[in-house]
C-alpha positions as semicolon CSV with decimal commas, in nm:
position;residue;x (nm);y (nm);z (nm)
1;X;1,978;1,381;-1,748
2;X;1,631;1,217;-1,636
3;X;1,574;0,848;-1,844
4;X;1,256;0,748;-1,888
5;X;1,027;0,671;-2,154
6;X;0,714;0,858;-2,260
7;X;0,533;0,634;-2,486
8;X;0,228;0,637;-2,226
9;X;0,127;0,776;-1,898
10;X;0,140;0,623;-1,587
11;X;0,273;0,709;-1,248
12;X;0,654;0,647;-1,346
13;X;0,567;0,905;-1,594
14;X;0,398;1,206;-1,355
15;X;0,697;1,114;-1,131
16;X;0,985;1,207;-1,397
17;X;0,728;1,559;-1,469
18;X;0,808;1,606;-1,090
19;X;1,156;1,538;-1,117
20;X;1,231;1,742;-1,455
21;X;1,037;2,070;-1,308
22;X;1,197;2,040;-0,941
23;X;1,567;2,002;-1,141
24;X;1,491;2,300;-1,368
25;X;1,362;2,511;-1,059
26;X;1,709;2,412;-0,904
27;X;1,934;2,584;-1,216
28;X;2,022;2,220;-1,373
29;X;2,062;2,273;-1,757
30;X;1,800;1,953;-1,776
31;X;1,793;1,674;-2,036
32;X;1,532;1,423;-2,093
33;X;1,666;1,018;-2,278
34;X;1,348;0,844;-2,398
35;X;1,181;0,653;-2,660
36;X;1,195;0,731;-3,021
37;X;0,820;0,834;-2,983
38;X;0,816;1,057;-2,643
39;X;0,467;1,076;-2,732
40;X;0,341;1,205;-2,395
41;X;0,660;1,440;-2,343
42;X;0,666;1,829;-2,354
43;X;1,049;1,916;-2,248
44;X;1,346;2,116;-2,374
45;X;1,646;1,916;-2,477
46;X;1,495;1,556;-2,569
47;X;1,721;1,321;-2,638
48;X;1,555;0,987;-2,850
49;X;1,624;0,678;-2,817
50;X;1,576;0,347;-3,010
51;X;1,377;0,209;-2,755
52;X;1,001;0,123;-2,864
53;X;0,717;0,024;-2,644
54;X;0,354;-0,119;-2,660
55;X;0,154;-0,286;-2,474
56;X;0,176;-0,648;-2,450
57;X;0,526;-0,655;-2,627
58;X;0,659;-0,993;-2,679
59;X;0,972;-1,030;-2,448
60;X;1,213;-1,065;-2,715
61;X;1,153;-0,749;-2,873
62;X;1,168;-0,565;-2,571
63;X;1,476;-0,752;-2,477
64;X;1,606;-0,628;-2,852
65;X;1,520;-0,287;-2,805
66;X;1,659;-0,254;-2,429
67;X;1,997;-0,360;-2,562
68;X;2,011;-0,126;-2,902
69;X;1,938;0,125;-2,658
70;X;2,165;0,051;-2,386
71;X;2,437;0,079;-2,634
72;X;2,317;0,385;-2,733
73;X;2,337;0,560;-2,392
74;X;2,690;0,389;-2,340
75;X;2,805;0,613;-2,636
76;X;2,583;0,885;-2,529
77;X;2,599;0,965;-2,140
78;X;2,929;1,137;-2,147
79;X;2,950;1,466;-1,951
80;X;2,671;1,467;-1,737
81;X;2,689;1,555;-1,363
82;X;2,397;1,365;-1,259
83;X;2,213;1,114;-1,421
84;X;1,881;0,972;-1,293
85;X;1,735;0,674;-1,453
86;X;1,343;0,640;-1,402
87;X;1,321;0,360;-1,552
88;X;1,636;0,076;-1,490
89;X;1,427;-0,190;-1,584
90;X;1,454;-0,150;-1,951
91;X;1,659;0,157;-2,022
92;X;1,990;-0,055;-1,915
93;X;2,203;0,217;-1,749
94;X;2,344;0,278;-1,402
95;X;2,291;0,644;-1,325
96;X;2,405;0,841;-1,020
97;X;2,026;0,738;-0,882
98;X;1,791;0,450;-1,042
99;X;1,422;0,501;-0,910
100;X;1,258;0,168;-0,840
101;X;0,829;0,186;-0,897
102;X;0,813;-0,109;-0,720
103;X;1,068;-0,434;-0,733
104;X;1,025;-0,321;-1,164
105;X;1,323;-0,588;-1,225
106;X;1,125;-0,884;-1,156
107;X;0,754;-0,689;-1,120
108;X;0,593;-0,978;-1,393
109;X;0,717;-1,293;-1,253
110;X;0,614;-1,192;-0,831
111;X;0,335;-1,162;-0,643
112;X;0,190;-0,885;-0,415
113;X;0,406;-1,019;-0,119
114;X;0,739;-1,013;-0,332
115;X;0,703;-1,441;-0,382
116;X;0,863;-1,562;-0,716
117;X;0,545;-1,717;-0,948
118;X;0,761;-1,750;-1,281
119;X;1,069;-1,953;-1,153
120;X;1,120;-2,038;-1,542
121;X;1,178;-1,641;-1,641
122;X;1,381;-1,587;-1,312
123;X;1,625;-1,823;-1,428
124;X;1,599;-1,664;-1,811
125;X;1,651;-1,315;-1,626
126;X;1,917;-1,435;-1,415
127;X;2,148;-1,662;-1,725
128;X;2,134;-1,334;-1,942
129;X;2,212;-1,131;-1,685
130;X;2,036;-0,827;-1,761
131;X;2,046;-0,625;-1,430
132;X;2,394;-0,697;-1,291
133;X;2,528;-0,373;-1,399
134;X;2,343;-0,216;-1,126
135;X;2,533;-0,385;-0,820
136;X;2,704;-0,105;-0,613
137;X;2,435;0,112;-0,761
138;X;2,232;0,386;-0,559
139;X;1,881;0,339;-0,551
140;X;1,585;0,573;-0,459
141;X;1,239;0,365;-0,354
142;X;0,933;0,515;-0,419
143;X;0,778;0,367;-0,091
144;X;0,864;0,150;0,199
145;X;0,659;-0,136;-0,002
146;X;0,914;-0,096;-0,246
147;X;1,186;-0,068;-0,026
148;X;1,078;-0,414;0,133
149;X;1,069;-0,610;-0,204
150;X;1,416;-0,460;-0,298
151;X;1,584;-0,592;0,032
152;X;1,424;-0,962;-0,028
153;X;1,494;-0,940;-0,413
154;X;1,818;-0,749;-0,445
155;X;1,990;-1,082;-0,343
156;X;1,856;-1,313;-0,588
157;X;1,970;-1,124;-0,849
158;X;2,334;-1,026;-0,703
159;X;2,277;-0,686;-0,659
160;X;2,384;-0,489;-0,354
161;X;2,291;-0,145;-0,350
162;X;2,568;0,139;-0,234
163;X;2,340;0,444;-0,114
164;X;1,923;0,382;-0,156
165;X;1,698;0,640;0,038
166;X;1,269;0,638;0,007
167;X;1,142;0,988;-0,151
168;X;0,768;0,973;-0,203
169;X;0,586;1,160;-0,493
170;X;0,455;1,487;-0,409
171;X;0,103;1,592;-0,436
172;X;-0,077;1,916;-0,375
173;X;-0,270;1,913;-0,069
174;X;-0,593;2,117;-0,231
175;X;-0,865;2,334;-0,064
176;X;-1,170;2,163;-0,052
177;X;-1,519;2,210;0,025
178;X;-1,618;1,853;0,170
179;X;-1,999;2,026;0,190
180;X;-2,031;1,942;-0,169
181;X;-1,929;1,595;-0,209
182;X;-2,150;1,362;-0,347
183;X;-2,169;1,058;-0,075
184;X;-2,266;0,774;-0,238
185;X;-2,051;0,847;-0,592
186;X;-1,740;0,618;-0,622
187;X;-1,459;0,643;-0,850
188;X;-1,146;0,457;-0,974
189;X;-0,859;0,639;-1,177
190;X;-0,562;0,495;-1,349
191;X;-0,478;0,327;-1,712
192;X;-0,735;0,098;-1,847
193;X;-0,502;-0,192;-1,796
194;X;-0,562;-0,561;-1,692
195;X;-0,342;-0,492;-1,373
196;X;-0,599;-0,251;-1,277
197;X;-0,839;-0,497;-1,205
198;X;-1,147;-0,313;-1,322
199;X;-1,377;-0,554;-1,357
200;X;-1,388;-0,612;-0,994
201;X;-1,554;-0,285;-0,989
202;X;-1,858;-0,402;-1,142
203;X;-1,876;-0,699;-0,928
204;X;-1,888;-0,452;-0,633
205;X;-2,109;-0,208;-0,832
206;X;-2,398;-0,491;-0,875
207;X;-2,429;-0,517;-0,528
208;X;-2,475;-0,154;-0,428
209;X;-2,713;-0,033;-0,699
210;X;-2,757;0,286;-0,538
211;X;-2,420;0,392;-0,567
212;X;-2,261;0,532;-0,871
213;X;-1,910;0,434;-1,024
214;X;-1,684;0,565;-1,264
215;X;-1,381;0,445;-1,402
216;X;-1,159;0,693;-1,574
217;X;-0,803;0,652;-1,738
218;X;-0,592;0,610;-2,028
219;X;-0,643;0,383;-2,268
220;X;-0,272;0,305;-2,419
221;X;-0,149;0,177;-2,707
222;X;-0,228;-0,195;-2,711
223;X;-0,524;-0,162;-2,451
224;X;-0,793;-0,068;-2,687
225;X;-0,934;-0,433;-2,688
226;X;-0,947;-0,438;-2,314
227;X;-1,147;-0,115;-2,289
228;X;-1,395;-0,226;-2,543
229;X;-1,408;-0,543;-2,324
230;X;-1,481;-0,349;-2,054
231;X;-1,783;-0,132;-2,235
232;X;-1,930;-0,466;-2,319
233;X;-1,992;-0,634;-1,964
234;X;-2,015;-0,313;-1,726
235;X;-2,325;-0,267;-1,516
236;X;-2,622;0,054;-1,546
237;X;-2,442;0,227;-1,258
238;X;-2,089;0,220;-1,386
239;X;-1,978;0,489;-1,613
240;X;-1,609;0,476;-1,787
241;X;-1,405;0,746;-1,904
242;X;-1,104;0,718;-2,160
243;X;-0,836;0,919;-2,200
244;X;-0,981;1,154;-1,940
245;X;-0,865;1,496;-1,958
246;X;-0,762;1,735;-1,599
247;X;-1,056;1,932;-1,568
248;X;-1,299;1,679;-1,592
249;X;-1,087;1,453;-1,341
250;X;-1,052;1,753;-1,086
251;X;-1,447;1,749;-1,116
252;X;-1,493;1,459;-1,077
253;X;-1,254;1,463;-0,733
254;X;-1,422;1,735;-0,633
255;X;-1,772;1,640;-0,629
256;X;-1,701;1,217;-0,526
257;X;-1,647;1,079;-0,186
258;X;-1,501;0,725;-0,252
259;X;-1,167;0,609;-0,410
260;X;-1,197;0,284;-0,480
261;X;-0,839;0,135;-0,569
262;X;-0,822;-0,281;-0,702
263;X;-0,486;-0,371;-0,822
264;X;-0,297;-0,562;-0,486
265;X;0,062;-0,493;-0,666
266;X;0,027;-0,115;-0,671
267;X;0,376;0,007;-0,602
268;X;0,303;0,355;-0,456
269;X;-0,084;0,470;-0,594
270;X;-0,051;0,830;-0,692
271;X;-0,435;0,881;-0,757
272;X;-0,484;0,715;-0,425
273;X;-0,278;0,954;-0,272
274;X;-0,415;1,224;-0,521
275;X;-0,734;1,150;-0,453
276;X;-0,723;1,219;-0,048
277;X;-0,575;1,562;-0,162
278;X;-0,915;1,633;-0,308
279;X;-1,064;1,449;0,025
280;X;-1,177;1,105;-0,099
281;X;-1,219;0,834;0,115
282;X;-1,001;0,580;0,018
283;X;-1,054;0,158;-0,006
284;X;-0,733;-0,021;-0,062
285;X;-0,573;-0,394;-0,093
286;X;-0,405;-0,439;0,216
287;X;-0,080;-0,517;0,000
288;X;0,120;-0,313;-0,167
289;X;0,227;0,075;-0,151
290;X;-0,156;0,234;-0,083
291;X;-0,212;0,032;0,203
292;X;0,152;0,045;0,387
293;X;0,251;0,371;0,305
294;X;-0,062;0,576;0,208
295;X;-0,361;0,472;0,428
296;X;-0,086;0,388;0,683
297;X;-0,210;0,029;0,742
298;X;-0,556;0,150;0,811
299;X;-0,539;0,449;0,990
300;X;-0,572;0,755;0,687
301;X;-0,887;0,493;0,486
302;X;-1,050;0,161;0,480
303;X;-0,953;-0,192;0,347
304;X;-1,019;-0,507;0,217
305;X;-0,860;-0,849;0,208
306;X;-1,060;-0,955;-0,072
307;X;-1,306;-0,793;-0,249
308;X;-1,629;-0,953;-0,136
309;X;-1,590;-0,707;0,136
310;X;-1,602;-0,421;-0,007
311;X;-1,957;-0,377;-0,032
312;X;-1,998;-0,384;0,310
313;X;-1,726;-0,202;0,432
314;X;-1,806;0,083;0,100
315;X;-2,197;0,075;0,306
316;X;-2,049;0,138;0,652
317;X;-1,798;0,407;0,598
318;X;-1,817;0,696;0,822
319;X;-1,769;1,009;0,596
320;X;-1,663;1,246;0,914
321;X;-1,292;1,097;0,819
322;X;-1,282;1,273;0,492
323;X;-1,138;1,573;0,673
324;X;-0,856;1,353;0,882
325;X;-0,790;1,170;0,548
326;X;-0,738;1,506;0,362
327;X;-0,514;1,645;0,619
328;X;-0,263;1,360;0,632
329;X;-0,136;1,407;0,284
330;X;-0,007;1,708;0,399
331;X;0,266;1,392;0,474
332;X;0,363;1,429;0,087
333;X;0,426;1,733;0,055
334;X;0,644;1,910;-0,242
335;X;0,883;2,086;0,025
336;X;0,905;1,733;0,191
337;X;1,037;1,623;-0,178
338;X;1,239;1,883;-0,277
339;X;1,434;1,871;0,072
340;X;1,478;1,477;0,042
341;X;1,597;1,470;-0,301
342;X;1,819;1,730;-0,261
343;X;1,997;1,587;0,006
344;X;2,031;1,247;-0,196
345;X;2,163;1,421;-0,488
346;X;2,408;1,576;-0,292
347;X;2,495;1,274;-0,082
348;X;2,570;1,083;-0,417
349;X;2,762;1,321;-0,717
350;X;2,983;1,465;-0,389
């Protein structure tokens, strides 16, 4: 059984793809426990939930809706040999494994360093109790970033884990013709969310006219007010696509040079790491998952402590790294994956 919920798409969500093909490749008779919706979902054997999402949904509701459902998978869960939940922080159920996309239990109320900001909802969090079913639990972390906010956080909310490992998502390492690539085109990919941090592309974009930008992602449920925000204030050399489909993405990898990447509390950054598979040169935070386990701390891209910078350091990149970039994501690799989460799933249902 893989829990998640498919009422958008995200990286949680290309993560559980991942996981359902690699457990149907490896002769599991594979279920899928998700919203009511599983709007974005094409599986065998869906299982549906009561839980309902949206964006911006008041904390009550979702509180209401994690414990119908937790009840429901109390009286459902019976029989299975391995259970991974991909999403603990909401769908309330210890599985074998519980994948953590960054410190999700308290992700709202911290900062990019893992630093309480909401000491108000900590204590809410903490008087209901809502995660201490997970203590003893085993925990996979989708990057050392991760890992590191887990080990500072896991104690403030009683929890202490019995078997965690770190399995990064896969990506394809692609053939590339770096010949073609367009050296002054930028892009940014992800869901057209607040977190993002968009409009810090278009203070970057007004001071390097001659470059080109383009933002491209999903616009979910509840986020159609933000992308018409957006439209409203962008500059002449920034273009935005919604609801971007493959091809047009892969095209647009193929012929850019830059990823640009804004949001400090990224967890893990699967179009960062994406991206350098189609040999972009990425520009990261130095926080979070694309800047300590991605660009390596500096030594697979470029960074920036604060975005006034990135004009100048976007200017002075040296484009003969492309080809170094694009050959150390060979460090994700699917075989990598499949060998690592084999070996967890074995270490925890024998």
């Amino acid at each position: 059984m893989v829990i998640d919920e498919f009422s958008r798409i995200g990286g949680g969500q290309v993560f559980a793809n991942i996981l359902i093909n690699f457990l149907v490749k490896n002769q599991y008779q594979t279920f899928v426990e998700s919203d009511r919706y599983a709007t974005y979902l094409n599986a065998e054997n869906i299982i549906k939930t009561p839980y309902k999402y949206y964006e911006n949904i008041p904390f009550f509701k979702l509180y209401y809706y994690a414990l119908k459902t937790k009840r429901f998978m109390k009286d459902n869960n019976k029989g299975f040999q391995l259970i991974i939940n991909n999403h603990p922080n909401v769908f309330l159920y210890k599985g074998n494994i519980n994948v953590m996309h960054g410190f999700s239990f308290l992700d709202p109320i911290i900062d990019s360093t893992g630093q309480i900001i909401n000491k108000t909802m900590l204590f809410i969090i903490k008087t209901l109790g809502i995660y201490k079913l997970y203590n003893k639990s085993n925990f996979m972390y989708n990057s050392i970033y991760t890992e590191n906010l887990a080990k500072n956080l896991f104690p403030v909310l009683g929890i202490k884990p019995s078997k965690a490992r770190v399995i990064y998502i896969p990506v394809e390492n692609h053939n590339i013709d770096l010949s073609i690539k367009q050296k002054n085109r930028v892009i940014s990919i992800g869901r057209i969310h607040p977190d993002k941090h968009y409009e810090y592309v278009f203070e970057i974009a007004r001071h390097l006219k001659n470059y080109d930008f383009t933002i491209a992602g999903a616009v979910n449920k509840g986020m159609e007010a933000y992308y018409k925000s957006l439209l409203s204030v962008k500059p002449n050399n920034v273009n935005i696509i919604p609801n971007i489909d493959n091809d047009t993405k892969i095209e647009l990898y193929r012929k850019s040079s830059i990823y640009l990447h804004l949001n400090p509390k990224e967890n893990y950054g699967i179009s960062v790491l994406e991206a350098m598979s189609y040999g972009l040169i990425p520009v990261v935070p130095e926080s979070g998952g694309p800047w300590i386990d991605i660009v390596s701390r500096g030594k697979f891209g470029y960074s920036y402590k604060n975005i006034y910078e990135c004009p100048d350091i976007i200017k002075g990149i040296n484009y003969e790294d492309a080809k170094n970039i694009h050959e150390s994501v060979n460090r994700f690799s699917q075989k990598n994956f499949e060998e690592s989460m084999l070996n967890f799933i074995n270490d925890v249902i024998n």
